[in-house]
C-alpha positions in Angstrom: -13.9 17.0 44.4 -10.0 16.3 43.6 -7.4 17.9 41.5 -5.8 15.3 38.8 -2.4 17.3 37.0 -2.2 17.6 33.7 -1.4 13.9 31.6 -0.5 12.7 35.2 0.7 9.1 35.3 -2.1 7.1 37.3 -1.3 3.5 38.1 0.9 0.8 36.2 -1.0 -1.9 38.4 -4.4 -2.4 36.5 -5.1 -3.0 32.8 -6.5 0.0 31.3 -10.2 -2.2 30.9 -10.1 -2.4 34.8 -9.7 1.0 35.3 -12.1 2.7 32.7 -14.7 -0.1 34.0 -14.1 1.1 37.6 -14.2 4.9 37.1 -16.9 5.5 34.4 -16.0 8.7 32.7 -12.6 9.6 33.3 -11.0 9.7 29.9 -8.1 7.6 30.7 -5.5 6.6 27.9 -2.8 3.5 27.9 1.1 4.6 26.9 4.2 2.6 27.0 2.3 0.1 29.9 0.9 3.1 31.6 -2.2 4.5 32.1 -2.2 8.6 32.4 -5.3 11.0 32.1 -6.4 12.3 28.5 -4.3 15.8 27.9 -6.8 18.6 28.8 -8.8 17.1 31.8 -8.3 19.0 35.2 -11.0 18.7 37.4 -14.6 16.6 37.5 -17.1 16.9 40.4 -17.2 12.7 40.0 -14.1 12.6 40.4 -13.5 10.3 42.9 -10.5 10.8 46.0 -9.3 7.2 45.9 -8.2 7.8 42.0 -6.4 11.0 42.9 -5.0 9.8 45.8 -3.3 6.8 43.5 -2.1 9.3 40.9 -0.7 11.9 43.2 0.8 8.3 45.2 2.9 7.9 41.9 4.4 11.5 42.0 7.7 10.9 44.0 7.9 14.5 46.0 5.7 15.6 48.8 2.4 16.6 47.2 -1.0 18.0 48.0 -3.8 19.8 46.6 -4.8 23.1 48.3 -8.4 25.6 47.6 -8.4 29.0 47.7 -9.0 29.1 51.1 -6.0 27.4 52.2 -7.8 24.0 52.9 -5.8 20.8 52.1 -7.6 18.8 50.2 -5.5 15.3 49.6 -2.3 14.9 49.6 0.5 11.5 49.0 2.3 9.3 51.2 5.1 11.0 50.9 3.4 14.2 52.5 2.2 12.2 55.2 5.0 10.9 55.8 6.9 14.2 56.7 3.0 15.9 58.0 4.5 16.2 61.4 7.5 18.3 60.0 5.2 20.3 58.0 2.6 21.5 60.1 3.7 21.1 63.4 4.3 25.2 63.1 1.3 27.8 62.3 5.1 29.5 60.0 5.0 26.0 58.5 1.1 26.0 57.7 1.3 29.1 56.3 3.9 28.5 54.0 2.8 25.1 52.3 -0.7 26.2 52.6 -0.1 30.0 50.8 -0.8 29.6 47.0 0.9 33.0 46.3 3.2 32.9 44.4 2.8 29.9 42.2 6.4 28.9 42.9 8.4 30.2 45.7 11.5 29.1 47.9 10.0 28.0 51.6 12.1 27.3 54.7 10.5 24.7 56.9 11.5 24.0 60.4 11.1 20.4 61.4 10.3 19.1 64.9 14.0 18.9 66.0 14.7 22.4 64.7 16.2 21.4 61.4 15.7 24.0 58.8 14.9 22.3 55.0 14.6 24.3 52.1 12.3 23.3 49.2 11.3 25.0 46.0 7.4 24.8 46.1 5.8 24.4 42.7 1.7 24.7 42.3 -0.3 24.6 39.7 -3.3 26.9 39.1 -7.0 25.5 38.1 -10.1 26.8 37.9 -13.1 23.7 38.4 -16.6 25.6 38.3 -15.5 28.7 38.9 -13.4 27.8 42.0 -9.5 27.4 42.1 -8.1 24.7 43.3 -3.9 24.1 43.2 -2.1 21.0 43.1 1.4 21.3 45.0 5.0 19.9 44.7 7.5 20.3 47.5 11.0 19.9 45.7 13.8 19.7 48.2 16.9 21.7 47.1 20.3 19.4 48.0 22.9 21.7 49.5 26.3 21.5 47.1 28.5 18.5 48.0 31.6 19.6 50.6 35.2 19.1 49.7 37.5 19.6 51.8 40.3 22.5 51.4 43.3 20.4 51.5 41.3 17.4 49.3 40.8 20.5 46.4 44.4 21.6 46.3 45.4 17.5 46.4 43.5 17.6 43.1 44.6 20.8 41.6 48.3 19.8 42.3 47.9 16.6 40.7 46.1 17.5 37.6 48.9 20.6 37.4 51.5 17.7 37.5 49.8 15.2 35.0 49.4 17.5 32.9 52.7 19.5 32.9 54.2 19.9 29.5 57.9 19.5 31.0 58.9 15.6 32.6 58.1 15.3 36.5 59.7 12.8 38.7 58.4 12.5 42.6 60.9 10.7 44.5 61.7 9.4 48.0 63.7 10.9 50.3 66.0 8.2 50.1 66.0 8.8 46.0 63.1 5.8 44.6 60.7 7.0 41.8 57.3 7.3 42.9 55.7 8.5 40.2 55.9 9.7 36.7 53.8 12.4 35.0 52.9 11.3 31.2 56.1 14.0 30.2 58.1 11.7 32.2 56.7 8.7 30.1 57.7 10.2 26.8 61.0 11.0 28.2 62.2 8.0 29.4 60.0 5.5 26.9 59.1 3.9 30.2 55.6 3.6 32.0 55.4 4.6 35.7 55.3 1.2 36.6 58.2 -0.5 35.1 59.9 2.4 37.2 58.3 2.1 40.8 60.5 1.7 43.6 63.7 2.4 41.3 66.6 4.4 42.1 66.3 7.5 40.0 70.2 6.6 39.4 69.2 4.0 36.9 67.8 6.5 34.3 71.1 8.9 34.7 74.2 8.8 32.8 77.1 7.3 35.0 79.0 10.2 34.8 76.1 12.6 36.6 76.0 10.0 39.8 77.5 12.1 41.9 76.3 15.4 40.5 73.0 14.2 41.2 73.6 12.6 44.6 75.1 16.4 46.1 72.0 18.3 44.7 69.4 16.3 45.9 71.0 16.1 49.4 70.8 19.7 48.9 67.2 19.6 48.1 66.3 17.7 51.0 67.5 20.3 53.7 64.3 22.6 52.2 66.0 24.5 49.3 65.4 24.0 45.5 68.6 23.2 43.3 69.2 23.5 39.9 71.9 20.9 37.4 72.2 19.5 34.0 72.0 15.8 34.0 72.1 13.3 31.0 69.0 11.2 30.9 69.1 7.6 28.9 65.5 6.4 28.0 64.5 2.9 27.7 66.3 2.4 24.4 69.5 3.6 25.2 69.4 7.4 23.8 70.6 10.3 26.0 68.9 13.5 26.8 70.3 16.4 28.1 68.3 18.0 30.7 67.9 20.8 33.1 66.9 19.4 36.1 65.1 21.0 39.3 65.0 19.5 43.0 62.0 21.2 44.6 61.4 19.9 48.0 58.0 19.0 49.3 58.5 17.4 52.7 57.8 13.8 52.3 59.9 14.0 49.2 61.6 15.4 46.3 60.1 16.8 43.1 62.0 16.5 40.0 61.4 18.4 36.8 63.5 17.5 33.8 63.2 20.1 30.6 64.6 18.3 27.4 67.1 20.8 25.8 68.7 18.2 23.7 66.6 19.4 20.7 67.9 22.7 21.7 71.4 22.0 21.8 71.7 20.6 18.8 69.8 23.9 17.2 72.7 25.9 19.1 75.3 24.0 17.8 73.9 24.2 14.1 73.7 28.1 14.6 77.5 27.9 16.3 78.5 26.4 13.4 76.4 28.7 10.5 78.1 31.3 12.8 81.5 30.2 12.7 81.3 29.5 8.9 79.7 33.5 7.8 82.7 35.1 10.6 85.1 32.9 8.6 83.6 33.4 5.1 83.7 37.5 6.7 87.2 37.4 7.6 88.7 35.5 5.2 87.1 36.4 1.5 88.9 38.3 -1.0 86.3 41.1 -1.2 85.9 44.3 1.4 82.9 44.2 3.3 81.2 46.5 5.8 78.3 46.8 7.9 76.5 50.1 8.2 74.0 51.5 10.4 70.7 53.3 8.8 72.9 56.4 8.2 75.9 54.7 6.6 78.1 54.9 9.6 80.7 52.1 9.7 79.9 49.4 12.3 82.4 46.4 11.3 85.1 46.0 8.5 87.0 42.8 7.5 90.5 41.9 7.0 90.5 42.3 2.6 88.6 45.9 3.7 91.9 46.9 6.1 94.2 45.8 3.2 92.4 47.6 0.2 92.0 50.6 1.7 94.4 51.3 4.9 92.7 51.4 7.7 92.0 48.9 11.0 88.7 48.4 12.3 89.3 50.4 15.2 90.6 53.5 13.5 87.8 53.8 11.2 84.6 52.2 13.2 82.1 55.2 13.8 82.5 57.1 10.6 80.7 57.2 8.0 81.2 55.6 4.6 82.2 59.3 3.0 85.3 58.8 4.6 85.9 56.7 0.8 85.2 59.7 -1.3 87.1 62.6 -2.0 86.0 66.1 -0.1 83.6 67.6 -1.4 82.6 64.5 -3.9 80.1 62.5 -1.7 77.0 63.0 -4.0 76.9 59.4 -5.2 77.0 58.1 -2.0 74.1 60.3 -1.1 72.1 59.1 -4.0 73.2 55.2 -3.0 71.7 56.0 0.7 68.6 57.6 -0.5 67.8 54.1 -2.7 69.1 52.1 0.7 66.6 54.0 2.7 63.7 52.8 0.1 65.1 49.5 0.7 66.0 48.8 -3.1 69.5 47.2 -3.5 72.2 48.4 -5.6 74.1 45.8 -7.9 77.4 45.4 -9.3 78.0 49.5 -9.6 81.4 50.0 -10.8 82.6 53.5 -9.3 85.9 55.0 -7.8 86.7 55.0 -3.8 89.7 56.6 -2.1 91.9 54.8 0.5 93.7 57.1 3.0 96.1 58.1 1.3 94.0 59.3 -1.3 95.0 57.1 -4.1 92.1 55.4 -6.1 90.3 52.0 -6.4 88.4 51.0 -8.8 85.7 48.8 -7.2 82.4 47.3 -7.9 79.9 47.6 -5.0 76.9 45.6 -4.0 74.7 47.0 -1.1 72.0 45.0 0.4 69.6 46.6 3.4 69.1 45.0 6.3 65.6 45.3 7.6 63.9 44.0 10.5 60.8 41.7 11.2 58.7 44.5 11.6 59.8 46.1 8.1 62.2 48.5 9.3 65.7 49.5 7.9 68.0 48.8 10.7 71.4 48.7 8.5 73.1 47.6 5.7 75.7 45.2 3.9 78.5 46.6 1.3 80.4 44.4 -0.4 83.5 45.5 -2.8 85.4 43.8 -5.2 88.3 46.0 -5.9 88.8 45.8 -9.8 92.2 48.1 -10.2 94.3 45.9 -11.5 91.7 44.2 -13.3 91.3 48.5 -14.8 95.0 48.5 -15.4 95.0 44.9 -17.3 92.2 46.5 -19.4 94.0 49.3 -20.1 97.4 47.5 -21.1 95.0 45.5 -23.3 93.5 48.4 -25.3 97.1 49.9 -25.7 98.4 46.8 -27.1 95.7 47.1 -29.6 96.0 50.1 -30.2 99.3 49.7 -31.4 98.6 46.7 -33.3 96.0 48.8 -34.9 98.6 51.4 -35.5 100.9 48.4 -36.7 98.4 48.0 -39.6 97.3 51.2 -40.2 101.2 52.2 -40.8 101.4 49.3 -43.4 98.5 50.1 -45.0 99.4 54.2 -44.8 102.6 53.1 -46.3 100.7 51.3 -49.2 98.0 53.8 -49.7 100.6 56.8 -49.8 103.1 55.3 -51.9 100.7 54.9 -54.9 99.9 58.4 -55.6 103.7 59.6 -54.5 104.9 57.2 -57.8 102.3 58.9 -59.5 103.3 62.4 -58.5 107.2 61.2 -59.3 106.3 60.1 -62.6 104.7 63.4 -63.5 107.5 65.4 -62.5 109.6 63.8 -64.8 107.4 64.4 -67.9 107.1 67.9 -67.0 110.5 68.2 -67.1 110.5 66.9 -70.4 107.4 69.1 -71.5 106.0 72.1 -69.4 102.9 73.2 -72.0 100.7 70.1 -70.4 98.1 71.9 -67.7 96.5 68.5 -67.2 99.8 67.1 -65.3 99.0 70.0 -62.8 95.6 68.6 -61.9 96.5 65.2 -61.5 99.2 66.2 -58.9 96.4 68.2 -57.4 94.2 65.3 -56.8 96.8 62.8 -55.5 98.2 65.7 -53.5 94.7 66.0 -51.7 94.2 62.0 -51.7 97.6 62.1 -49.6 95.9 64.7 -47.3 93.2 62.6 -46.6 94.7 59.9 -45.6 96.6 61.3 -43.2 94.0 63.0 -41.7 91.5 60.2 -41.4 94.8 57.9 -40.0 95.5 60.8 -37.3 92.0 61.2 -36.2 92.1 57.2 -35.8 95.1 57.1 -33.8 95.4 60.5 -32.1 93.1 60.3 -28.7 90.1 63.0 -28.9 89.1 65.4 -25.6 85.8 64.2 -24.9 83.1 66.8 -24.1 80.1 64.5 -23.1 76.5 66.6 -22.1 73.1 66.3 -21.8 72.1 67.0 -25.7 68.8 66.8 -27.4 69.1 64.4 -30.5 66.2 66.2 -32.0 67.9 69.8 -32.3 71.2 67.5 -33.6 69.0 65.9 -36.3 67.4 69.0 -38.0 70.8 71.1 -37.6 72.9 68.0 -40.4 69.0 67.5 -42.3 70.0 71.7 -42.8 73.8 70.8 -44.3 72.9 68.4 -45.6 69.7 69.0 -48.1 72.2 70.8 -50.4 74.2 68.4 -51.1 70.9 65.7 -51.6 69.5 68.6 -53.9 72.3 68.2 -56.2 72.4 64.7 -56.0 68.8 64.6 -56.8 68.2 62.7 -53.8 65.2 63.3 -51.8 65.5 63.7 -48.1 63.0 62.6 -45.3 62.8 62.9 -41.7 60.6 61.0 -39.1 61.2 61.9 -35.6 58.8 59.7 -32.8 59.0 62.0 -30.0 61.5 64.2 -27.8 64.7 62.1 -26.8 68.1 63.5 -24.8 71.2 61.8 -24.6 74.9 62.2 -22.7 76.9 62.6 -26.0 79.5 64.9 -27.9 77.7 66.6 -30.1 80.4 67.6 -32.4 81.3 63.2 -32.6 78.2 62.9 -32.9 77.4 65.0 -35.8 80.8 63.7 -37.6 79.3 60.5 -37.2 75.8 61.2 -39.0 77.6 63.5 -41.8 79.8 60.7 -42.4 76.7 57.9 -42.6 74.6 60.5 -44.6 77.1 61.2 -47.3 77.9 57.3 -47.4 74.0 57.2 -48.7 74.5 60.0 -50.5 77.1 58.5 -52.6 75.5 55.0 -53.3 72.5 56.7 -55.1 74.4 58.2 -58.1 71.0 58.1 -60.4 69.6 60.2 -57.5 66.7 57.6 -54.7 65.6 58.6 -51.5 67.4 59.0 -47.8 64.9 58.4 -44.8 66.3 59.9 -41.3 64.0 58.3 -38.0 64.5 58.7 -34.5 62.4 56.5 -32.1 62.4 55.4 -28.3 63.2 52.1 -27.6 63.1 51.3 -24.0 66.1 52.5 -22.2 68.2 53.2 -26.1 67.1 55.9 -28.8 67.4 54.5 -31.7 68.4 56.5 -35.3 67.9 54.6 -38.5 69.8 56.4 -42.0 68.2 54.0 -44.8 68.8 54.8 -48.3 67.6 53.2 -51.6 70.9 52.9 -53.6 72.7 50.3 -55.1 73.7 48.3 -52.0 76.5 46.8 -51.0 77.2 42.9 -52.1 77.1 39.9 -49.4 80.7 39.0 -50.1 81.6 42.7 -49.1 79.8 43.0 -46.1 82.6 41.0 -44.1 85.2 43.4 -44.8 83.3 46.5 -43.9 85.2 48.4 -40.8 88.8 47.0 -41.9 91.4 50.2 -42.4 91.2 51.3 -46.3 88.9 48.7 -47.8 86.0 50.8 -49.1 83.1 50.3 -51.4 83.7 53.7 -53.0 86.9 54.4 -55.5 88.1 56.9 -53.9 87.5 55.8 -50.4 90.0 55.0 -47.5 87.5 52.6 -45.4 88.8 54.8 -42.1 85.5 56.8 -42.0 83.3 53.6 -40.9 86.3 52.4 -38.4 86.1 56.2 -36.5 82.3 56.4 -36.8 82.1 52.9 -35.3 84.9 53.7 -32.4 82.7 56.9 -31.6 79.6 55.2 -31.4 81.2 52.4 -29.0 82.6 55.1 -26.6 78.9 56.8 -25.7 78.2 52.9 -25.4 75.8 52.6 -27.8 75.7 50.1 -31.0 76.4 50.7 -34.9 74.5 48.1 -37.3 74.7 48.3 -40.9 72.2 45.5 -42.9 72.4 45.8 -46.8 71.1 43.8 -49.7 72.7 44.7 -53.2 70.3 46.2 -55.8 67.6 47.3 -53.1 69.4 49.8 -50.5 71.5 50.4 -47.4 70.0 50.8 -43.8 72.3 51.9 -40.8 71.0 51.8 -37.4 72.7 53.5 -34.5 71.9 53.2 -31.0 72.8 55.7 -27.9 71.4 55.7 -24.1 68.8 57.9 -23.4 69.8 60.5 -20.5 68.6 59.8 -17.1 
């Protein structure tokens, strides 16, 4: 009986006719030129030993097939071929003759004593109810040797072709060798074109002898460092580090390109050079500050606007501007530094050392970090005091052009009713028994008081009590003083108020300037109409809107409103609007009348809400 493997190949020499005509009943099967045994057939009592020995022939390690009992059945050339080796030892017989395990690692000893090591493979089959294994001796290589000073050959040349920085190995008497790829890029020449050259052809002139005295230097056993100026292959020069590291037979030279960086350093030199000058040399003071406001560096303009030199006032902190006792703003400035917001154009007051003012208007910028944090801060300040002074100069001028026309038009206004008043006291010297004379001097009397209070409240400057006020309580204290005079007017009054609103105002301006806008209404509804008061929120502004439903005012008219003693009313002065308007422009808010003639009046006023 024989063992045939699983689909084993049998014999490429015979046609597949041949074959199945020679051995009757072994299901045989052609593929790809080759005849192999069906899938599935192990083991027939038929079949016969020259057919297994010619497949087992084909398989190309030693191989045999082994019973149970340890009795070798057939076996392949290659077997016999090595039989000697094998079973020359009863170690060696037990070994390739065990079939327990299926596949183990066995030592054999040959004749000569040389120990081989093979992976033996067997597979298990069971052929009327005996087993029977068919076995594979697989000889394991052992790992090719290389040689210590062969590997670290290799692992010095791959570290050197494929170094990132240009490598030059040279003679001792100074030829290039060879050139790393780095090298290649460097120089825009190939290895070749540079074997056997003096390394002096790729250096500036100039570096000759620079590079002559280091690499003698080299050559004694000790690495040296230069810069040298490299020209590639089309004429362009690189500046280089350079390092001579000796290696016995030779020199090795490694060139880092900084030209790239030089040029970056030079850029930064000069962005450097330009923000100190632009520092030094601008009008406005700057300063850098730490994270606390402590002063770290001033400029020139800062010295000049405010006394001190940089050494004298380095290390303190920016208070040292503010009067004692008076550094609450910069503590609110800090605070909005610290939650990195920036603070534009703020116009405030500092204090040099000698404790005069200057008006300035200060920008802060924070400084922060990569990682986020605050790490200083930038002030820059424009000092503004003459720019103050020129303001004020301006507003006196016009101020006493205003006065200029007020006194003409004072001169005008008054002069009427004092002819009137002299032409009355002439007739009653003529006749005493006329009462009405009296009142008429009353009236013109009382027109001449007026006018000269309206033009001194104009002209004469006001103390100024500004304070958090709430509109609303302002609003129903006039709608109070004023309902009595709508009542018998027959006018109607209406408030609308949109919600809460507090403003920085004088409340006594301000209610001068609402009387004054109320009666105005008041006064252009003569058949009686209907005055609407609101107060809304717009934004940052609260807005209060006085519309009436009088006789309006005509388009041709509307220019003039505002100018000293033109007045829609015939009695009025036209000052009333002009000091309502001035009052409303000093709590920096806006005073907008719109009117269309036959349908009403509306006057809208404006204020900053309080923060």
């Amino acid at each position: 009986m024989a063992v045939v493997p699983l689909g084993l190949y049998v014999c490429g020499d015979y046609s597949i006719t041949e074959l199945r005509k020679r051995y009757k009943g072994i299901p045989l099967y052609l593929s790809k030129g080759k005849v192999y045994v069906k899938r599935g057939v192990q083991m027939m009592k038929t079949f016969p030993n020259e057919l297994c020995s010619m497949m087992i022939n084909q398989i190309p390690y030693p191989s045999y097939v082994v019973s149970a009992q340890g009795e070798l059945l057939v076996f392949n050339h290659l077997f016999a071929a090595e039989m000697n080796d094998f079973l020359h030892s009863e170690e060696n017989r037990e070994q390739i003759l065990s079939t327990s395990p299926l596949n183990q690692n066995v030592s054999i000893e040959a004749a000569n004593g040389t120990i081989h090591h093979y992976l033996l493979k067997m597979d298990k089959s069971m052929i009327d109810q005996e087993e029977m294994y068919f076995c594979q001796l697989i000889k394991e290589e052992p790992p090719p040797q290389i040689h210590v000073h062969e590997l670290k050959e290799h692992k010095l040349s791959s570290f050197i072709h494929l170094h990132p920085e240009a490598v030059f190995y040279m003679s001792d008497d100074g030829r290039i060798l060879h050139m790393n790829p780095s090298a290649e890029r460097l120089t825009s020449f190939l290895k070749d074109e540079k074997y056997g050259i003096s390394f002096l052809s790729l250096l500036h002139k100039d570096d000759h002898c620079q590079h002559q005295r280091e690499f003698a230097r080299s050559l004694s056993g000790s690495p040296q460092h230069s810069s040298l100026r490299i020209i590639d292959k089309y004429r362009i020069c690189h500046n280089v580090d350079f390092t001579y590291i000796p290696i016995g037979t030779g020199i090795y030279g490694v060139a880092k390109d900084k030209t790239k960086r030089m040029i970056i350093e030079n850029e930064l030199k000069e962005v450097k050079e330009l923000l100190e000058a632009h520092f030094e040399n601008t009008a406005e003071s700057i300063s850098l500050l730490d994270e606390n406001g402590n002063i770290l560096k001033i400029n020139k303009a800062f010295e000049k606007a405010f006394g001190w030199l940089q050494d004298e006032i380095v290390g303190y902190s920016m208070k040292i501007l503010h009067k004692n006792g008076r550094s609450e703003e910069f503590e609110e400035i800090l605070m909005r530094i610290k939650r990195k917001e920036r603070i534009v154009d703020f116009e405030t007051i500092r204090y040099n050392r000698w404790k005069k003012p200057v008006h300035v208007i200060i920008n802060v910028t924070p400084i922060i970090s990569k990682s986020g944090e605050l790490i200083g801060m930038s002030s820059i300040m424009r000092d503004v005091t003459k720019q103050k002074q020129t303001e004020d100069l301006l507003k006196k001028s016009k101020q006493l052009a205003l006065i200029g026309q007020l006194a003409a038009g004072v001169a005008h206004e008054v002069r009427n009713p004092l002819t009137t008043l002299k032409g009355f006291m002439q007739l009653l010297k003529e006749d005493t028994n006329q009462p009405i004379y009296f009142d008429v001097i009353l009236d013109e009397l009382q027109r001449i008081e007026l006018i000269t209070g309206e033009f001194i409240s104009l002209a004469k400057p006001h103390a100024v009590n500004f304070k958090v006020s709430s509109l609303n309580r302002i609003l129903f204290h006039i709608i109070e003083t004023a309902n009595i005079h709508c009542l018998k007017k027959n006018v109607s009054l209406y408030l609308h108020i949109d919600e809460f609103v507090e403003v920085d105002c004088d409340v006594k301006q301000v209610k001068q300037v609402l009387i004054n806008v109320i009666n105005n209404a008041v006064d252009a509804m003569p058949e009686g109409g209907e005055l609407l008061l609101t107060l809304y929120r717009v934004e940052d502004k609260a807005l209060i809107t006085i519309e009436d439903t009088g006789i309006g005012i005509p388009a041709d008219r509307m220019k003039h409103l505002g100018e000293p003693f033109y007045s829609t009313k015939e009695k009025g002065t036209g000052l009333g609007l002009m000091i309502s308007n001035k009052i409303i422009k000093e709590h920096d808010g806006t005073f907008i009348i719109e009117s269309e003639e036959g349908r009403g009046t509306k006057v809208m006023i404006t204020l900053p809400i309080a923060k």
